[in-house]
PDB file with SEQRES, HELIX, SHEET and CRYST1 records, atoms N, CA, C and O in Angstrom:
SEQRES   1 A   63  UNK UNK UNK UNK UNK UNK UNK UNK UNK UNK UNK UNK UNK          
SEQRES   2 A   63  UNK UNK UNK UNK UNK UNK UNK UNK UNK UNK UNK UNK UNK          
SEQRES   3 A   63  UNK UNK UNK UNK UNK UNK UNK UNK UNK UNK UNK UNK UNK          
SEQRES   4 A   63  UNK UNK UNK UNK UNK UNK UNK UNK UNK UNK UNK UNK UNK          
SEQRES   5 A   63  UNK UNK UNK UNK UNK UNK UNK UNK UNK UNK UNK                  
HELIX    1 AA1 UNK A   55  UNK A   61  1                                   7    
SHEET    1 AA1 4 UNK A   2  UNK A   5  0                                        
SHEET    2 AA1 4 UNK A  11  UNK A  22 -1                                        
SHEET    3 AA1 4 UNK A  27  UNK A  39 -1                                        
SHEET    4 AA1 4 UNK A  44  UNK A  47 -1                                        
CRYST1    1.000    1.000    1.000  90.00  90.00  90.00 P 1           1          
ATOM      1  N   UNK A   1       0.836  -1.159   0.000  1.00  0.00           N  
ATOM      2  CA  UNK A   1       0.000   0.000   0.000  1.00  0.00           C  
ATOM      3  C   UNK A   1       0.894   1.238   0.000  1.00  0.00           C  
ATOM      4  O   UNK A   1       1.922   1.250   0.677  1.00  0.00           O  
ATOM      5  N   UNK A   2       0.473   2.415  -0.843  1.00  0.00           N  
ATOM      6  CA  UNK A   2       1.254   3.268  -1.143  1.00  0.00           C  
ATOM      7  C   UNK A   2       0.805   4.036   0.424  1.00  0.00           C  
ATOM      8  O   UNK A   2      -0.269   4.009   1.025  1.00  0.00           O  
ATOM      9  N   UNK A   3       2.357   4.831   0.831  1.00  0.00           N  
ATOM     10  CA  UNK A   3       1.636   5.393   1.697  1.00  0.00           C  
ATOM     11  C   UNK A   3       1.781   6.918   1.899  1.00  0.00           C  
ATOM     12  O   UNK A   3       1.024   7.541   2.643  1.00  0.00           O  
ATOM     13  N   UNK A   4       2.949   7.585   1.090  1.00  0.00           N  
ATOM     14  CA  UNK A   4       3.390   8.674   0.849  1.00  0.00           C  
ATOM     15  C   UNK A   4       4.242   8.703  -0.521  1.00  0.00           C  
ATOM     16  O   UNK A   4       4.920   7.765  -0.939  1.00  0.00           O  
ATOM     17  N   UNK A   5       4.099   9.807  -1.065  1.00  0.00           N  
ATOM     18  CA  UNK A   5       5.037  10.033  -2.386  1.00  0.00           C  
ATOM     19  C   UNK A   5       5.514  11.476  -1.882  1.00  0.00           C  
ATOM     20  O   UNK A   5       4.853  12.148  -1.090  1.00  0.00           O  
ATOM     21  N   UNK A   6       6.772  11.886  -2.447  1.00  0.00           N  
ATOM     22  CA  UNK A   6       7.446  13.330  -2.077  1.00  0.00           C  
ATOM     23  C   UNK A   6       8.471  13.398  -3.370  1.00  0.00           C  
ATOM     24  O   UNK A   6       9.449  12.687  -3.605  1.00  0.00           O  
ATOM     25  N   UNK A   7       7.902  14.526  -4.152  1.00  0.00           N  
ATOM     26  CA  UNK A   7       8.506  15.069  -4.989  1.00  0.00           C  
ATOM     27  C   UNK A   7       9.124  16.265  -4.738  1.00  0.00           C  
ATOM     28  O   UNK A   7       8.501  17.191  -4.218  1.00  0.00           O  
ATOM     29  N   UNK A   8      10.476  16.368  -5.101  1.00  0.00           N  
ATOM     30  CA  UNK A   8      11.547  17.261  -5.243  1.00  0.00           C  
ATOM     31  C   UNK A   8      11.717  17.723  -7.006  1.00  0.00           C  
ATOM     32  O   UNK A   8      12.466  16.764  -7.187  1.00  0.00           O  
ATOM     33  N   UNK A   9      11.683  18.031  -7.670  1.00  0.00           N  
ATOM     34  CA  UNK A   9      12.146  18.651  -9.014  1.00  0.00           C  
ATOM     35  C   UNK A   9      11.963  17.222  -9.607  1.00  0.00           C  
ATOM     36  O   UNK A   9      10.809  16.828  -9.441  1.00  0.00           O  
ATOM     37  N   UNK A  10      12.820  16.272 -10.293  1.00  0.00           N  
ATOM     38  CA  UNK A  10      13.024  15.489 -11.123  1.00  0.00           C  
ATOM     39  C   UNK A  10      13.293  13.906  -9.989  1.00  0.00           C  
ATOM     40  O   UNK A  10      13.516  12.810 -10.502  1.00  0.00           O  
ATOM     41  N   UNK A  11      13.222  14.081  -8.655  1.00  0.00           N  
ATOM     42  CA  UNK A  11      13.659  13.164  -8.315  1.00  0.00           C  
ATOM     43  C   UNK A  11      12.293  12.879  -7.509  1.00  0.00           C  
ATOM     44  O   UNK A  11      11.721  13.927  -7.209  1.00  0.00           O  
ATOM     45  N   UNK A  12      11.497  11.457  -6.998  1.00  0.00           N  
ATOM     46  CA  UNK A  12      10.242  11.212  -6.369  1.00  0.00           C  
ATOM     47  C   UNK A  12      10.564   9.972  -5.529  1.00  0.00           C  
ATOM     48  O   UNK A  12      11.519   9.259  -5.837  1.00  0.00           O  
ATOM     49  N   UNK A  13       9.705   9.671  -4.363  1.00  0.00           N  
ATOM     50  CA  UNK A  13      10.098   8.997  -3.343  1.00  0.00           C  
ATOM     51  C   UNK A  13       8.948   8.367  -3.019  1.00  0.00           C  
ATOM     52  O   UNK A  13       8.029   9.069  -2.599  1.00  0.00           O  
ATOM     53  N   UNK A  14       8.752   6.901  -3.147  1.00  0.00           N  
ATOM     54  CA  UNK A  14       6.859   6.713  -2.512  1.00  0.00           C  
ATOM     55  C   UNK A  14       7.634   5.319  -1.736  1.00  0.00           C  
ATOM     56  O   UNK A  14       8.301   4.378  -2.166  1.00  0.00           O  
ATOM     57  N   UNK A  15       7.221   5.686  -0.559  1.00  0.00           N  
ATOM     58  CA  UNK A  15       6.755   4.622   0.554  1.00  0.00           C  
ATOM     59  C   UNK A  15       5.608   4.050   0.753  1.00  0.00           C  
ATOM     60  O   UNK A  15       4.505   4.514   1.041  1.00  0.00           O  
ATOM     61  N   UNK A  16       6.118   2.613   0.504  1.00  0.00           N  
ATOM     62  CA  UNK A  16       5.148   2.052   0.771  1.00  0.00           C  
ATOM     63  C   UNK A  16       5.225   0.666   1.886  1.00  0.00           C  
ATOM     64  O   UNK A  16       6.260   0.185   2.346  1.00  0.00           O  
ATOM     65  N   UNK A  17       4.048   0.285   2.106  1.00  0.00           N  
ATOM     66  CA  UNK A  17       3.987  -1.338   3.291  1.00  0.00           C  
ATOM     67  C   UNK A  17       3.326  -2.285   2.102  1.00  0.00           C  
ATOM     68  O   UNK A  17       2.442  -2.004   1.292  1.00  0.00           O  
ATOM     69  N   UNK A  18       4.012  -3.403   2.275  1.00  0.00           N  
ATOM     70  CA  UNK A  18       3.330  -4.869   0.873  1.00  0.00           C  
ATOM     71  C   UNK A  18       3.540  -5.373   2.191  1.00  0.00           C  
ATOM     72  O   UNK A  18       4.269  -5.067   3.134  1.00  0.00           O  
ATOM     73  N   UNK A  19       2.166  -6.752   1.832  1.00  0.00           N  
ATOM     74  CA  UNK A  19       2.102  -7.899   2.501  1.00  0.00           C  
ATOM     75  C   UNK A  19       2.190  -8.904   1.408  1.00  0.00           C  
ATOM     76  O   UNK A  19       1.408  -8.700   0.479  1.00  0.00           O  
ATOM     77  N   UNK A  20       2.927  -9.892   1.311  1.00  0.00           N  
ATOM     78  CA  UNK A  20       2.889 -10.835   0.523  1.00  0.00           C  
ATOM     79  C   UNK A  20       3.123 -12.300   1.136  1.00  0.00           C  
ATOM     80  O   UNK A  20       3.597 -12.520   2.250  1.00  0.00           O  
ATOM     81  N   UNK A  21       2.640 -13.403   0.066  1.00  0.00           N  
ATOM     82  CA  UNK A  21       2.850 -14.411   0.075  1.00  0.00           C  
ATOM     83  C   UNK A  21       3.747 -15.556  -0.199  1.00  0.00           C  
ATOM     84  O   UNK A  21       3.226 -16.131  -1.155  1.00  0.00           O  
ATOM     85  N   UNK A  22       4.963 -16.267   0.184  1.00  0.00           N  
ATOM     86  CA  UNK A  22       5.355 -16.970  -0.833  1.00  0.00           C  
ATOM     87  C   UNK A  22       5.031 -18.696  -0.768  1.00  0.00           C  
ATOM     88  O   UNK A  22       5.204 -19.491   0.156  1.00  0.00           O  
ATOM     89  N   UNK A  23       4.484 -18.898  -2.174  1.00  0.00           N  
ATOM     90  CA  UNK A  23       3.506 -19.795  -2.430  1.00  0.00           C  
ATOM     91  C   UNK A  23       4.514 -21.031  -1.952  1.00  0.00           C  
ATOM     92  O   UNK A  23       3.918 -22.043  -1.584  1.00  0.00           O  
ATOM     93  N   UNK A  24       6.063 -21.076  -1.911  1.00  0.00           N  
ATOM     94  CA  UNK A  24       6.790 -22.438  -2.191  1.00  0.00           C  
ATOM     95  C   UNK A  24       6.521 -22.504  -0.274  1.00  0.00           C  
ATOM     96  O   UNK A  24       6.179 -23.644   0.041  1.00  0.00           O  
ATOM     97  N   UNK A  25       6.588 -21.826   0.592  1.00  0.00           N  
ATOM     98  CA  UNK A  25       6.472 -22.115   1.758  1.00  0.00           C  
ATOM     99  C   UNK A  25       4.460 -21.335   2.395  1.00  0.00           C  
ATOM    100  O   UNK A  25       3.903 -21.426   3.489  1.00  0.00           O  
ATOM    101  N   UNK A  26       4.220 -20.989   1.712  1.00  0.00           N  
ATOM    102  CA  UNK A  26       3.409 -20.271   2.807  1.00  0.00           C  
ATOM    103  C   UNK A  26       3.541 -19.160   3.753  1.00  0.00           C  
ATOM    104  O   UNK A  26       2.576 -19.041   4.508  1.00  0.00           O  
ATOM    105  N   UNK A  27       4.141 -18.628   3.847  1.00  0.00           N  
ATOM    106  CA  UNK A  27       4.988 -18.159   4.345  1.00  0.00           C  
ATOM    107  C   UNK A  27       4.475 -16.153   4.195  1.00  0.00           C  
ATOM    108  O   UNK A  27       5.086 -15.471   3.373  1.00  0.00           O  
ATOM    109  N   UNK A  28       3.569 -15.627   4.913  1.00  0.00           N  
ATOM    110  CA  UNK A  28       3.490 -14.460   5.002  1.00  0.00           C  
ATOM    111  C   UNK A  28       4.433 -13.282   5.784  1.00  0.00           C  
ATOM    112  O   UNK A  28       5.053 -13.297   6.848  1.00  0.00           O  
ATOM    113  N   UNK A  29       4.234 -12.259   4.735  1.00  0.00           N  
ATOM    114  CA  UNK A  29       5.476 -11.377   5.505  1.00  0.00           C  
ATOM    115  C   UNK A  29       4.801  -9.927   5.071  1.00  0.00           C  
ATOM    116  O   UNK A  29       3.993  -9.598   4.203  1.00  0.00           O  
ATOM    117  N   UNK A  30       5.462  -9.291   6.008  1.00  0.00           N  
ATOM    118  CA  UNK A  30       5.124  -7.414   5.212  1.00  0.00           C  
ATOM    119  C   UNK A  30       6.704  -7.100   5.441  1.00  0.00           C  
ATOM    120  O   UNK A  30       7.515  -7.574   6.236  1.00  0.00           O  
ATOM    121  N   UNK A  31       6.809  -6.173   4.488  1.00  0.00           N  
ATOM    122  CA  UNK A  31       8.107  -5.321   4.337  1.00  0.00           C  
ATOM    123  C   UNK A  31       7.609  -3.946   4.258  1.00  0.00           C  
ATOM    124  O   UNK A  31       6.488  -3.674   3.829  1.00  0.00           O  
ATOM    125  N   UNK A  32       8.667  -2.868   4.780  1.00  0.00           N  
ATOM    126  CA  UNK A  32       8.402  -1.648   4.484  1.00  0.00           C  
ATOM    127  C   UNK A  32       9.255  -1.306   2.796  1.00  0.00           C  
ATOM    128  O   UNK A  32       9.984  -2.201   2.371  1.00  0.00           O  
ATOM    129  N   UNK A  33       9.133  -0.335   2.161  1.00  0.00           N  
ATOM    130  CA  UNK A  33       9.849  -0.115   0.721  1.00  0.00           C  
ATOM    131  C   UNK A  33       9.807   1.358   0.525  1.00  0.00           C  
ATOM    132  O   UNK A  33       8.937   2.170   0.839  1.00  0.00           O  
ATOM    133  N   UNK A  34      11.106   1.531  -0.149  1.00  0.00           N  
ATOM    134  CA  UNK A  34      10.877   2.957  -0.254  1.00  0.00           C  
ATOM    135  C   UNK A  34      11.509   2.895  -2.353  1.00  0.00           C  
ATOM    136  O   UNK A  34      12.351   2.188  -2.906  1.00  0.00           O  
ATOM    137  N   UNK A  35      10.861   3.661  -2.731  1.00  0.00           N  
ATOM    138  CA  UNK A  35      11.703   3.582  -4.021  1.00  0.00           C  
ATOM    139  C   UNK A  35      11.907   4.748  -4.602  1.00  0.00           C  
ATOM    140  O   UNK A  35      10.963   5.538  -4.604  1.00  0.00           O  
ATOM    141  N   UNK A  36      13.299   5.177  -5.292  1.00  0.00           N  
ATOM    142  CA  UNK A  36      13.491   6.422  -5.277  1.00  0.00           C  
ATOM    143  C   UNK A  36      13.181   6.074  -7.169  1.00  0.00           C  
ATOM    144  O   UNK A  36      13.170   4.906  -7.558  1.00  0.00           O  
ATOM    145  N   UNK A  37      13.039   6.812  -7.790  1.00  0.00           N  
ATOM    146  CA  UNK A  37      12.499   7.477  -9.460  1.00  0.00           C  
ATOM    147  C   UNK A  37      13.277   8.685  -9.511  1.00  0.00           C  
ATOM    148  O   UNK A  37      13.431   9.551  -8.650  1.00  0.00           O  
ATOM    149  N   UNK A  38      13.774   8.583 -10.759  1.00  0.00           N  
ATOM    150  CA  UNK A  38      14.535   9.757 -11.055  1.00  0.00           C  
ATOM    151  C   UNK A  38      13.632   9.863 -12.799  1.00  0.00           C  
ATOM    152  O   UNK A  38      13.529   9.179 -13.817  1.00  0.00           O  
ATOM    153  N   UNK A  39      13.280  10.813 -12.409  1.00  0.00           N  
ATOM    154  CA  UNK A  39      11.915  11.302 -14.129  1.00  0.00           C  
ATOM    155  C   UNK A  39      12.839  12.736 -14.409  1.00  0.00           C  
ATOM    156  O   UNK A  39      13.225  13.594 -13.616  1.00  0.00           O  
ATOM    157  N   UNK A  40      13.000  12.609 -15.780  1.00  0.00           N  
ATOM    158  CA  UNK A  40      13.374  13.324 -17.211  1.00  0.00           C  
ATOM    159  C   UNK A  40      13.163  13.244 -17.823  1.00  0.00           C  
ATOM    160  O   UNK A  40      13.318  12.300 -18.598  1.00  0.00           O  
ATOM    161  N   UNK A  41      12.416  14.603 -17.979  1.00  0.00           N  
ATOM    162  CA  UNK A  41      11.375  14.708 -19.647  1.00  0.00           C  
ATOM    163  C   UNK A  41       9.838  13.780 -19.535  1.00  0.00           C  
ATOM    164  O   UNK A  41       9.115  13.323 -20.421  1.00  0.00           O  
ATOM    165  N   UNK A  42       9.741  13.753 -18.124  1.00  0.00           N  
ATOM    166  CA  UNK A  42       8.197  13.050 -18.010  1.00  0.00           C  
ATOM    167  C   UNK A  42       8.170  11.289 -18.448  1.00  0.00           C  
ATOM    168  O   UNK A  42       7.252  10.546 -18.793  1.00  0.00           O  
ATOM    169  N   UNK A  43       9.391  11.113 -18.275  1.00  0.00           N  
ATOM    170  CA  UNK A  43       9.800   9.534 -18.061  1.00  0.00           C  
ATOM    171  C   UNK A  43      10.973   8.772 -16.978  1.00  0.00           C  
ATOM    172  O   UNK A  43      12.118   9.223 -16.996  1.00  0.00           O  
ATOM    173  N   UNK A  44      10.723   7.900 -16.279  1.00  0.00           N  
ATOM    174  CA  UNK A  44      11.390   7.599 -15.429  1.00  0.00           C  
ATOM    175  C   UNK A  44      12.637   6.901 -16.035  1.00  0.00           C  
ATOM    176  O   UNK A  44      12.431   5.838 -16.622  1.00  0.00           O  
ATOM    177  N   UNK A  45      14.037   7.422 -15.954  1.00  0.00           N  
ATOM    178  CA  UNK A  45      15.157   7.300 -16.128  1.00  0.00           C  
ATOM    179  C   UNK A  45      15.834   6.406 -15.201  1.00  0.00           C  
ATOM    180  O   UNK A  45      16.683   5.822 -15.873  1.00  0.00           O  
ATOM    181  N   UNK A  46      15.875   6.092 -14.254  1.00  0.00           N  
ATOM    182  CA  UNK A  46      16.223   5.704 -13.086  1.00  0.00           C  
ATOM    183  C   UNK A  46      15.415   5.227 -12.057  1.00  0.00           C  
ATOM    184  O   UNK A  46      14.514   5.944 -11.623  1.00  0.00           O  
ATOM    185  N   UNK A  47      15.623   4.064 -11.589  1.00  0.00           N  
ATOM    186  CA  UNK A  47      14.808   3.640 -10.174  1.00  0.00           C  
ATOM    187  C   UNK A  47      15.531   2.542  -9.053  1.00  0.00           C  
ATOM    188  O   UNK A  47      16.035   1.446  -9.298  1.00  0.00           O  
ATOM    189  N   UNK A  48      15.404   3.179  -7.867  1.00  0.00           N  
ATOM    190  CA  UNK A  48      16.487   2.449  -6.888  1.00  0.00           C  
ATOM    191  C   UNK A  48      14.920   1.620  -6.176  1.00  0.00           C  
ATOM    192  O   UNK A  48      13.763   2.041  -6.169  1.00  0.00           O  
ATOM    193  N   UNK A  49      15.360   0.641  -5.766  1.00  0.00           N  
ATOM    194  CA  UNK A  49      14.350   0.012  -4.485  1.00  0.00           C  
ATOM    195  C   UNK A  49      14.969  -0.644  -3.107  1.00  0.00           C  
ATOM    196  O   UNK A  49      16.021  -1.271  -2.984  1.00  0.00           O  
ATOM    197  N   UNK A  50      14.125  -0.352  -2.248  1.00  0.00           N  
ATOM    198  CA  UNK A  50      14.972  -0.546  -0.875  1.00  0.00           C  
ATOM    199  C   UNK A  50      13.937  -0.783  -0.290  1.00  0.00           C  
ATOM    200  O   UNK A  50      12.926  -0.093  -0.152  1.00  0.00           O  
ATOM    201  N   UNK A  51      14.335  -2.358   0.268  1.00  0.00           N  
ATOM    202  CA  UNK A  51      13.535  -2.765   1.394  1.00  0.00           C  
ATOM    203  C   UNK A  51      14.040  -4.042   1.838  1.00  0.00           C  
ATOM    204  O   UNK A  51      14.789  -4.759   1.175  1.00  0.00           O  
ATOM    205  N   UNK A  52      13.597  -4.292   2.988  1.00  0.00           N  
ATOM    206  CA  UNK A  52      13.755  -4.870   3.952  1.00  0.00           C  
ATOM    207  C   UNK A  52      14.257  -6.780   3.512  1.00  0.00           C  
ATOM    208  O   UNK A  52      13.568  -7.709   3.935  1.00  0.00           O  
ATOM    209  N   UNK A  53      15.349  -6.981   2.757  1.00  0.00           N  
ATOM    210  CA  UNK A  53      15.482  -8.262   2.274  1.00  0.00           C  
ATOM    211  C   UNK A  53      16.329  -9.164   3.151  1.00  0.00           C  
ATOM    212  O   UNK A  53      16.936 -10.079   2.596  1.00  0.00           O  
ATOM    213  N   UNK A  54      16.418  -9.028   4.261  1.00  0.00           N  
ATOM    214  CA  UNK A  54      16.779  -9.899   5.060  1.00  0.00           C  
ATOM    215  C   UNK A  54      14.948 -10.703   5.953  1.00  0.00           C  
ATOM    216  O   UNK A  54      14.704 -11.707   6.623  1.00  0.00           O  
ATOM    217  N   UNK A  55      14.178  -9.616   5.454  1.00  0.00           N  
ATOM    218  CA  UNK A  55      12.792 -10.617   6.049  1.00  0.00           C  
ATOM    219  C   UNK A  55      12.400 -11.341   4.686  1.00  0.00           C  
ATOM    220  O   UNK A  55      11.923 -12.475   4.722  1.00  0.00           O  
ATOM    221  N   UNK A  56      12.551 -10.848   3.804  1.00  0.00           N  
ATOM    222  CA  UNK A  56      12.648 -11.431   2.180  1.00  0.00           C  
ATOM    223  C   UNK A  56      13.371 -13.224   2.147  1.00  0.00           C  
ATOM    224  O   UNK A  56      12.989 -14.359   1.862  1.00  0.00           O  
ATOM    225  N   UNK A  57      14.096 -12.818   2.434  1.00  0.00           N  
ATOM    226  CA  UNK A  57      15.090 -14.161   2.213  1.00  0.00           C  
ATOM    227  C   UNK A  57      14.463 -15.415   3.263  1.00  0.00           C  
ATOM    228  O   UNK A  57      14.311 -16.603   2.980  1.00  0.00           O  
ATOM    229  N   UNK A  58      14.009 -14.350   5.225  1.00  0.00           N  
ATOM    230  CA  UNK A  58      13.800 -15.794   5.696  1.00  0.00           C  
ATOM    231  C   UNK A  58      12.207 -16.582   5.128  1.00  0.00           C  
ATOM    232  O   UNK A  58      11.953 -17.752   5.413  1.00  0.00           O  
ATOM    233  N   UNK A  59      11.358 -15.793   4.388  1.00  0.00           N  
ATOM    234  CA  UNK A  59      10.110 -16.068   3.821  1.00  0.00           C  
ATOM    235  C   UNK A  59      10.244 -17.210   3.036  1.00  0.00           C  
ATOM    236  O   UNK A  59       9.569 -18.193   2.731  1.00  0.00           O  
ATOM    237  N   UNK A  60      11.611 -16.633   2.762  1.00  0.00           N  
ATOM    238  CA  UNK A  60      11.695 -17.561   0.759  1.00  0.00           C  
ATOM    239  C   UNK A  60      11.997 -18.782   1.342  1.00  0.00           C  
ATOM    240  O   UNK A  60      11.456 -19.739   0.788  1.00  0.00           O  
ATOM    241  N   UNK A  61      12.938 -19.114   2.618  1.00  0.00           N  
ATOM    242  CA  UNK A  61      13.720 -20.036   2.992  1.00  0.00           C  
ATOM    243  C   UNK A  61      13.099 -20.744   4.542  1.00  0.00           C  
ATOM    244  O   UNK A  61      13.656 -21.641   5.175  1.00  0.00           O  
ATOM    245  N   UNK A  62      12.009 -20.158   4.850  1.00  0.00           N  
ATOM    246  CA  UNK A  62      11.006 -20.534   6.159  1.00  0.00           C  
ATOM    247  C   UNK A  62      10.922 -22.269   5.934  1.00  0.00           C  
ATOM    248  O   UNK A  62      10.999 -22.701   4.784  1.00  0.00           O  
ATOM    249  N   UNK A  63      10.804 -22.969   6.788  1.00  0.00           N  
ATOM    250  CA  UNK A  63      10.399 -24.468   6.822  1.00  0.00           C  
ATOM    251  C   UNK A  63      11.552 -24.984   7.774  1.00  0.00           C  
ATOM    252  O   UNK A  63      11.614 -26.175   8.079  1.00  0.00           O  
TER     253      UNK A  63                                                      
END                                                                             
């Protein structure tokens, strides 16, 4: 779920919370995410993502 976006000039920031599933274990998790967009000329040029992949990994690897 998106939960904030913050635009500066060419560079944008949206935080968000996902809950997901992974189907090989069952295995529910939420992560927080932040992803940075870098837009030029009204197209996104650039995109970083950051979140929480150490709860990522024990989801994938739970059992």
């Amino acid at each position: 779920m998106l939960e904030r976006v913050i635009v500066d000039g060419g560079d944008v920031v949206l935080l968000a919370v996902g809950t997901h599933t992974v189907l090989a274990t069952g295995t529910e998790f939420t992560t927080l995410a932040a992803i940075h967009l870098m837009v030029d000329d009204n197209r996104i040029v650039r995109l970083h993502l950051y979140e929480d992949t150490l709860t990522v990994d024990k989801a994938f690897h739970a059992g």
